[in-house]
C-alpha positions as CSV (number, residue, x, y, z in Angstrom):
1,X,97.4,98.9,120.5
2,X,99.9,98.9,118.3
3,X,99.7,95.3,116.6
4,X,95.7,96.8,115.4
5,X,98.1,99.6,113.7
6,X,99.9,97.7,112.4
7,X,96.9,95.7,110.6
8,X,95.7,98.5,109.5
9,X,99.0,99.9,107.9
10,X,99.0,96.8,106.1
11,X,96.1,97.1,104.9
12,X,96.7,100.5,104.0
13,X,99.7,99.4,102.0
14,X,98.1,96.8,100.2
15,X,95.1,99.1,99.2
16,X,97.7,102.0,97.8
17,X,100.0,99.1,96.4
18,X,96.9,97.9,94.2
19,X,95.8,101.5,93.4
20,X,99.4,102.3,91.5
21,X,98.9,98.8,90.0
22,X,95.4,100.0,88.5
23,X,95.2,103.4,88.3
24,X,95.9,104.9,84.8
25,X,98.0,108.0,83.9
26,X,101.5,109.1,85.5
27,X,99.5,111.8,88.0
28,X,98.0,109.2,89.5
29,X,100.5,107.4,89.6
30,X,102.6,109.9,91.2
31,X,99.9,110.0,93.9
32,X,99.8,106.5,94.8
33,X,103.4,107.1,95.4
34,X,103.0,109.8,97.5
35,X,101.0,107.3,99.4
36,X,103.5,105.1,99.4
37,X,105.5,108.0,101.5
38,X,102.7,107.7,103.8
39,X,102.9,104.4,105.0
40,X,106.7,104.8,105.4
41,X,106.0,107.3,108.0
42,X,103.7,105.9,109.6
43,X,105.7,102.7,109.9
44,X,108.4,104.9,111.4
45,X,105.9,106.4,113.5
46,X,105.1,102.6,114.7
47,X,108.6,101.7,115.2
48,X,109.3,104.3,117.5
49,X,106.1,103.8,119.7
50,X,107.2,100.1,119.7
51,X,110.7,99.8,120.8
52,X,111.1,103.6,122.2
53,X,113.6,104.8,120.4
54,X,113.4,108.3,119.3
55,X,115.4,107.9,115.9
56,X,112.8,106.5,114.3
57,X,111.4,110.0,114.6
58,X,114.2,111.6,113.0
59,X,114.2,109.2,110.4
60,X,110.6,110.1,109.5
61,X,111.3,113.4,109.2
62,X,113.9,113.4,107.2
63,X,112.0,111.2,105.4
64,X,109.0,113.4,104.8
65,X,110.6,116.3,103.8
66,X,112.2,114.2,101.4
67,X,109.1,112.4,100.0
68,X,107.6,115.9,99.5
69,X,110.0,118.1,97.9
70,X,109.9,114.5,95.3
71,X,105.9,114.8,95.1
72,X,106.3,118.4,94.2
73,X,109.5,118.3,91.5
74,X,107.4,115.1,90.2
75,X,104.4,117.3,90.0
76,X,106.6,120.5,87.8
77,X,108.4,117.3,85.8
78,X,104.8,116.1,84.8
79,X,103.3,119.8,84.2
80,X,106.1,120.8,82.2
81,X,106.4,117.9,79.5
82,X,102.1,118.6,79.3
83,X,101.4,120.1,75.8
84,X,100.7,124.1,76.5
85,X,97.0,124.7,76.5
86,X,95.6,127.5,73.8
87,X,94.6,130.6,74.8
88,X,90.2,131.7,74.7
């Protein structure tokens, strides 16, 4: 069961590593790396199911509290160098 995971995170991988190779613009971009995040965790995930040890776990969550507090201080870093929008 897990090997067809595995697959399938590396396929996921390869899909999100072509997708920041293509798409255009930084939010995008910032996206794609979010995805990136993603497949770390699930490859954690994987680990741990595979050789049973729970650290894995702790690792991914670590992780993901990480990879989110970076998608959101990416997302204000972006939003604030944005030229202001003029009023109606």
């Amino acid at each position: 069961m897990t090997i067809l995971v595995e697959v399938f995170l590396g396929a996921a991988l390869l899909l999100v590593l072509e997708a920041l190779r293509r798409l255009p613009g930084t939010a995008n971009r910032i996206v794609a790396v979010d995805l990136l995040s993603v497949c770390a965790l699930a490859a954690c995930v994987v680990a741990a199911a595979r050789s049973g040890h729970t650290a894995f776990l702790d690792v991914a969550l670590g992780f993901a509290l990480v990879a989110f507090l970076a998608t959101v201080c990416w997302a204000f870093a972006l939003r604030a160098g944005m030229p202001e929008e003029d009023g109606p």
